[in-house]
C-alpha positions as CSV (number, residue, x, y, z in Angstrom):
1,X,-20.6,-32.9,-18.8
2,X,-17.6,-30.7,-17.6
3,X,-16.5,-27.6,-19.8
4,X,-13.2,-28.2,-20.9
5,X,-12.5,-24.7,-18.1
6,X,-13.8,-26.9,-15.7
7,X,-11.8,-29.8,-16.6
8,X,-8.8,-27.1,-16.1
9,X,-9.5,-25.9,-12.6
10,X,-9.7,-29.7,-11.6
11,X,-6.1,-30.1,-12.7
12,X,-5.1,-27.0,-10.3
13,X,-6.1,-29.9,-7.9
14,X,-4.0,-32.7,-9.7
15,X,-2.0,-35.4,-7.4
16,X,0.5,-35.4,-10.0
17,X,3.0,-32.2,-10.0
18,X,3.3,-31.9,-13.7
19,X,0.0,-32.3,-14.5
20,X,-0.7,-29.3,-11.8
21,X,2.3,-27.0,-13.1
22,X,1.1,-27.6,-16.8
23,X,-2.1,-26.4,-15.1
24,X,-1.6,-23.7,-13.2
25,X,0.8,-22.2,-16.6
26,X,-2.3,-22.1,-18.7
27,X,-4.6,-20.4,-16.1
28,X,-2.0,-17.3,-15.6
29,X,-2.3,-17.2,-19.4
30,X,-5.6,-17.1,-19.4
31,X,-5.5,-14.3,-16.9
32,X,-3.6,-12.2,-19.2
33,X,-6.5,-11.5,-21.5
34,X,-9.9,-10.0,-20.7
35,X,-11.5,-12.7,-22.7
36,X,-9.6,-15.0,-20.2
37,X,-10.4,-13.2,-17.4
38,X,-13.8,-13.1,-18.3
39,X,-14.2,-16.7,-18.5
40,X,-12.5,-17.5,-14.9
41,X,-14.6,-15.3,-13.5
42,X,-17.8,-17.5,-14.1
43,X,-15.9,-20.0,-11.7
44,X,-14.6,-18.2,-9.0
45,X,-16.1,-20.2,-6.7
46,X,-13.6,-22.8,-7.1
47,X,-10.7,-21.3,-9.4
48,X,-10.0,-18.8,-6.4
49,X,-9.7,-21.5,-3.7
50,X,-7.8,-23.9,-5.8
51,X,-4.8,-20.5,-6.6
52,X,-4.9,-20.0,-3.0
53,X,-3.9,-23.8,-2.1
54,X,-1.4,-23.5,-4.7
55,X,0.3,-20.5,-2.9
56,X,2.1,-22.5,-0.6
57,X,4.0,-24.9,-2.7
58,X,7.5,-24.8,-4.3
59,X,8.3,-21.5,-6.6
60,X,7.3,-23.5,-10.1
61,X,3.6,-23.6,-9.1
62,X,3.4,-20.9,-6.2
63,X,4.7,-18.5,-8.8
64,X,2.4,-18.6,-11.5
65,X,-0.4,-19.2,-9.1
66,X,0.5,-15.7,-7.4
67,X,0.4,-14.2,-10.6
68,X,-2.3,-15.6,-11.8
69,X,-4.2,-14.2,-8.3
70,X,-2.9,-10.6,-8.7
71,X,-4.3,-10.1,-12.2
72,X,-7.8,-11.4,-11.2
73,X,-7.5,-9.3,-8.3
74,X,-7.6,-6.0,-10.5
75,X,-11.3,-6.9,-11.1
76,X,-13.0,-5.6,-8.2
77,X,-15.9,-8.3,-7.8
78,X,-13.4,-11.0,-8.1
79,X,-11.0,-8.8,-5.6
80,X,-14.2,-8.6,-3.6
81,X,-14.7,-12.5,-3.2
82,X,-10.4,-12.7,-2.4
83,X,-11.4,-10.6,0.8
84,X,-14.3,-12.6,1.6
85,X,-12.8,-16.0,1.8
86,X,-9.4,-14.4,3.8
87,X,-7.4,-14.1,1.1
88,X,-5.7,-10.9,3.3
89,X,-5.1,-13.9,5.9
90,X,-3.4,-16.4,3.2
91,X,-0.9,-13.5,1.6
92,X,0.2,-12.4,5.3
93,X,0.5,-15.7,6.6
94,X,2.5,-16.9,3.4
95,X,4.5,-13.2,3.1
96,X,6.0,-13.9,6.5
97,X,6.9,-17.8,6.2
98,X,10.2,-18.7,6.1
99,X,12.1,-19.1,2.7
100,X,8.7,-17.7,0.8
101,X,9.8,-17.2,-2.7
102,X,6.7,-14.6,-4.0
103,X,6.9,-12.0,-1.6
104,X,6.8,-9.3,-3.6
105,X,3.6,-10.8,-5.7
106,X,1.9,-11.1,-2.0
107,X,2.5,-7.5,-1.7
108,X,0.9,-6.6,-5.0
109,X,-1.9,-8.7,-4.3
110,X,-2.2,-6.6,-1.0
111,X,-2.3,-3.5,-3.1
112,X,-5.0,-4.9,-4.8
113,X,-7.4,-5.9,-2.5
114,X,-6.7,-2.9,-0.2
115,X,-7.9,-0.8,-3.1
116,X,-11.7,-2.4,-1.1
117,X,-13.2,-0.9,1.9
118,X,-13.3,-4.5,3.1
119,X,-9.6,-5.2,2.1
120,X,-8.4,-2.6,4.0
121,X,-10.8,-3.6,7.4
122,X,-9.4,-6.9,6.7
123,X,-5.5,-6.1,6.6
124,X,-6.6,-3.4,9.5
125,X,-8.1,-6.1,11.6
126,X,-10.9,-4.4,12.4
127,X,-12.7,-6.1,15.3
128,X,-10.1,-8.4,16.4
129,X,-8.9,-5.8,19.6
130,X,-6.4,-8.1,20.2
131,X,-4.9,-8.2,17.0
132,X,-5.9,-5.5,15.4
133,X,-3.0,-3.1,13.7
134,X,-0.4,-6.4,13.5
135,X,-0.5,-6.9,9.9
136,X,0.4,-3.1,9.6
137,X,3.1,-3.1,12.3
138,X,4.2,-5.9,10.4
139,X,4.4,-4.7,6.9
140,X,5.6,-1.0,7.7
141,X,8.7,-2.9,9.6
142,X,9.1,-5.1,6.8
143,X,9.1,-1.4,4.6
144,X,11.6,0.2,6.5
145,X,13.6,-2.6,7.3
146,X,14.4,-4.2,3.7
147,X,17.2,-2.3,2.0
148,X,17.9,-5.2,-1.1
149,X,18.0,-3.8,-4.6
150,X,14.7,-5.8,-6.0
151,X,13.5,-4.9,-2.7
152,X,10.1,-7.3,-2.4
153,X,8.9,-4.8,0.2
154,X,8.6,-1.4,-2.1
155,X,5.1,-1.8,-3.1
156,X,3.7,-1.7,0.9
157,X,4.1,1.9,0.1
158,X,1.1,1.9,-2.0
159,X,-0.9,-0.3,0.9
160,X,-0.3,2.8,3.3
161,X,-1.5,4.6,1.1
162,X,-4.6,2.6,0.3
163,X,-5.4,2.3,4.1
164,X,-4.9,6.3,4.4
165,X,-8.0,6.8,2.5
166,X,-10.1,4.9,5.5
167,X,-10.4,6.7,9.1
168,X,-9.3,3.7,10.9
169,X,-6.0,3.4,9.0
170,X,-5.4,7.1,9.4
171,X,-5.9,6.8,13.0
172,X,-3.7,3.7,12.9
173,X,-1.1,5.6,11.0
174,X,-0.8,8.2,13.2
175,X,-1.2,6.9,16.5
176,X,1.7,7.7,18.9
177,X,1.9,4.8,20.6
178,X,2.8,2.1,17.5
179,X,5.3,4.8,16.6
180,X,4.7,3.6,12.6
181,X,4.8,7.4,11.4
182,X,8.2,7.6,13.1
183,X,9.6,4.3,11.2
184,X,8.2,5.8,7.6
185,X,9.9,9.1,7.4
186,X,13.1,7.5,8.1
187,X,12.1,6.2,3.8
188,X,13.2,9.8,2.9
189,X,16.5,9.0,2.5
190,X,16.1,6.0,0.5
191,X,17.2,5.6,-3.0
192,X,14.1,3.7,-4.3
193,X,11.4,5.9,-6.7
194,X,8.8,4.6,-4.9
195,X,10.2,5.5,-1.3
196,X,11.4,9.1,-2.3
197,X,10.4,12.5,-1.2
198,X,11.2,15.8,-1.8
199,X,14.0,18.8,-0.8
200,X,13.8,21.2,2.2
201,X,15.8,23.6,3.4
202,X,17.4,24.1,6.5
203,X,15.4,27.2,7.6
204,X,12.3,24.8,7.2
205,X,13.7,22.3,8.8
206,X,15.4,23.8,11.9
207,X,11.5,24.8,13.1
208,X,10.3,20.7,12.8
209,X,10.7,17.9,15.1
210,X,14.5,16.6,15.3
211,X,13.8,13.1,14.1
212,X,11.7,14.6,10.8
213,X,14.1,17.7,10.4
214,X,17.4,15.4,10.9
215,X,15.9,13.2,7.7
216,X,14.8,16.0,5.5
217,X,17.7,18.0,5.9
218,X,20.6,15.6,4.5
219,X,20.8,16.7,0.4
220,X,19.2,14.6,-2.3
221,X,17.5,14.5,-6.0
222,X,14.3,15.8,-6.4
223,X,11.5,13.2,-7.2
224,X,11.3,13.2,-11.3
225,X,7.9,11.4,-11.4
226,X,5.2,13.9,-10.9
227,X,2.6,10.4,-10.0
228,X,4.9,10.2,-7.0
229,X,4.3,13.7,-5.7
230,X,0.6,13.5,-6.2
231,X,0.4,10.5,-4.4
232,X,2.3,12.2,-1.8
233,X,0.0,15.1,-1.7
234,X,-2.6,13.1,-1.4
235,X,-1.7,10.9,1.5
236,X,-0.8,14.6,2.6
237,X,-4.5,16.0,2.0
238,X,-5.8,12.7,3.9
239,X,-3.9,13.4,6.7
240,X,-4.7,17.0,7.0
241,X,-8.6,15.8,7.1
242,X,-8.0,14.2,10.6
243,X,-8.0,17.1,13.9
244,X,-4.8,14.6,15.0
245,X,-3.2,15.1,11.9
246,X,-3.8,18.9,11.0
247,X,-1.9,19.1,14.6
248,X,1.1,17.0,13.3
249,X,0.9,18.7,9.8
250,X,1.3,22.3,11.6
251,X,3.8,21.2,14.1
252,X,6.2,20.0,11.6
253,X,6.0,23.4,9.7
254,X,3.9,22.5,6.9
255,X,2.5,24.7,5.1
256,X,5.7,26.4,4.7
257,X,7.3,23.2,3.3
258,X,4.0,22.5,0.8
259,X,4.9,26.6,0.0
260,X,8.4,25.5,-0.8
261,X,7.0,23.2,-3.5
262,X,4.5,24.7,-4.9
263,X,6.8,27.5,-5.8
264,X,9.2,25.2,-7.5
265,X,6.5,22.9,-9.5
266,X,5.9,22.7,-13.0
267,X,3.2,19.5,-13.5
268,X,-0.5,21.0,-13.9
269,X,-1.6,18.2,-11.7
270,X,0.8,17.8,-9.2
271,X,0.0,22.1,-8.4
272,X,-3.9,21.1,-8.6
273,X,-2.9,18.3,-5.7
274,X,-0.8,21.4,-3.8
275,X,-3.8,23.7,-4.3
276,X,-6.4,20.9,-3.3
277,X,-4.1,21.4,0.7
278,X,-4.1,24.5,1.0
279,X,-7.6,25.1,0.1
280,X,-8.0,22.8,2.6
281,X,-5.7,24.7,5.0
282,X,-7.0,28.0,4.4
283,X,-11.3,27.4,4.2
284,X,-11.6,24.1,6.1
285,X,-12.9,24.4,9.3
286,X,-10.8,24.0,12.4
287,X,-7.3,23.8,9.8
288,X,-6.0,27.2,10.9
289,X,-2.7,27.2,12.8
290,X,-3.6,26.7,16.4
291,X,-3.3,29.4,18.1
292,X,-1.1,29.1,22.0
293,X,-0.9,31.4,24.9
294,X,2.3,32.5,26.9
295,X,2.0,32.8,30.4
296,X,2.7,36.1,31.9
């Protein structure tokens, strides 16, 4: 005899719309708790699969049925069986239909499941040469290119950095030829929290590329949330680890602008992430300023 649970995740399934709404209400409850969660997760064989049908139906089922995916994707084993059955696919697929109504959900269900080795692989497209590196082209121009105020596109930020923290999406990151680095600095000058950087002045910025110099030179607030900077540094540190991006980080004069900063900070942490680079910088091998020649 079905478990009244059971009896649940058939309704997900329901011919009749109310029946499914009333449904699909009561399992995003459910996902609220950690008893709740708990008890889904002893049916995820068939409570994922029936949430990811859901997703592409009108707003007063997709809606709760997105939410009700992004909680149960902060538990890692249940994040883990999202990535298995192409749950990357689904979000992409549904984040770039026309009209979609839970974009910004799809994004944080992203973040989730690229916090995974085998989420980020699977929003990388790692062995699929022909495709490979479109859902990122895809989702940085969507970053850049959204300027609303409840922008539904704020949150990729987190994604990039997610993927930074794997080889592959460092490499995809800063490879010339997509040109995606080139799109994300122009998010210097935006007004959102989450898109923000820091100040630098103009004797810093006269000895960096034109593009990066131009965008770091125009006046602005300094980022009040010290998580932001660390995250920064971070993404900064992971970088740095790469020979392609220790060139980059040199050429664009930065350790003097990570000196800048470091002189000016306050937050304990946020000068541990400083310190973390240029320990890096200074001991790591092959991180020294490379060295050129002038022709006599």
């Amino acid at each position: 005899m079905a478990t009244e649970l059971e009896e649940l995740i058939d309704f997900l399934s329901a011919p009749s719309p109310p029946v499914k709404k009333a449904a699909v209400d009561i399992v995003r409850g459910l996902t609220g708790s950690e008893d709740g969660l708990h008890s889904l997760s002893n049916y995820a064989s068939t409570v994922l699969p029936s949430l990811s049908r859901l997703l592409s139906e009108e707003k007063e089922v997709s809606e709760p049925a997105a939410e009700a995916l992004v909680n149960l994707s902060q538990n890692a084993e249940l994040a883990a069986k999202m990535v298995e059955m192409g749950m990357i696919k689904v979000a992409m697929d549904l984040l770039y239909k026309p009209g979609s109504s839970i974009m910004r959900l799809l994004v944080m269900l992203l973040v989730n499941l690229t916090q995974l080795d085998d989420g980020i692989s699977s929003l990388l497209q790692i062995g699929d040469e022909k495709m490979q590196g479109l859902y990122i082209m895809k989702l940085v121009r969507s970053f850049c290119r959204s300027s609303e105020s409840d922008d539904p596109y704020d949150h990729v930020g987190s994604i990039l950095v997610n993927i930074s923290k794997k080889e592959a999406g460092r490499k995809m990151l800063l490879d010339p030829k997509r040109g995606l680095l080139k799109q994300i600095i122009r998010q210097f000058d935006s007004s959102s929290p989450l898109r923000k950087k820091g100040i630098y002045g103009e004797q810093d910025t006269s000895k960096m590329p034109l593009e990066l110099g131009s965008a770091l030179s125009i006046e602005r607030e300094p980022v009040k949330d010290p998580e932001i900077r660390v995250q920064a540094l971070e993404a900064i540190y992971l970088i740095v680890l790469q020979e392609a991006g220790r060139r980059a980080f040199w050429s664009v004069n930065g350790p003097r602008i990570l000196q800048v900063g470091y002189e000016d900070e306050e937050d304990p942490k946020v000068m541990e992430a400083y310190e973390q680079i240029g320990s890096l910088v200074v001991h790591g091998n092959g991180t020294e300023e490379p060295s050129t020649t002038t022709s006599k």
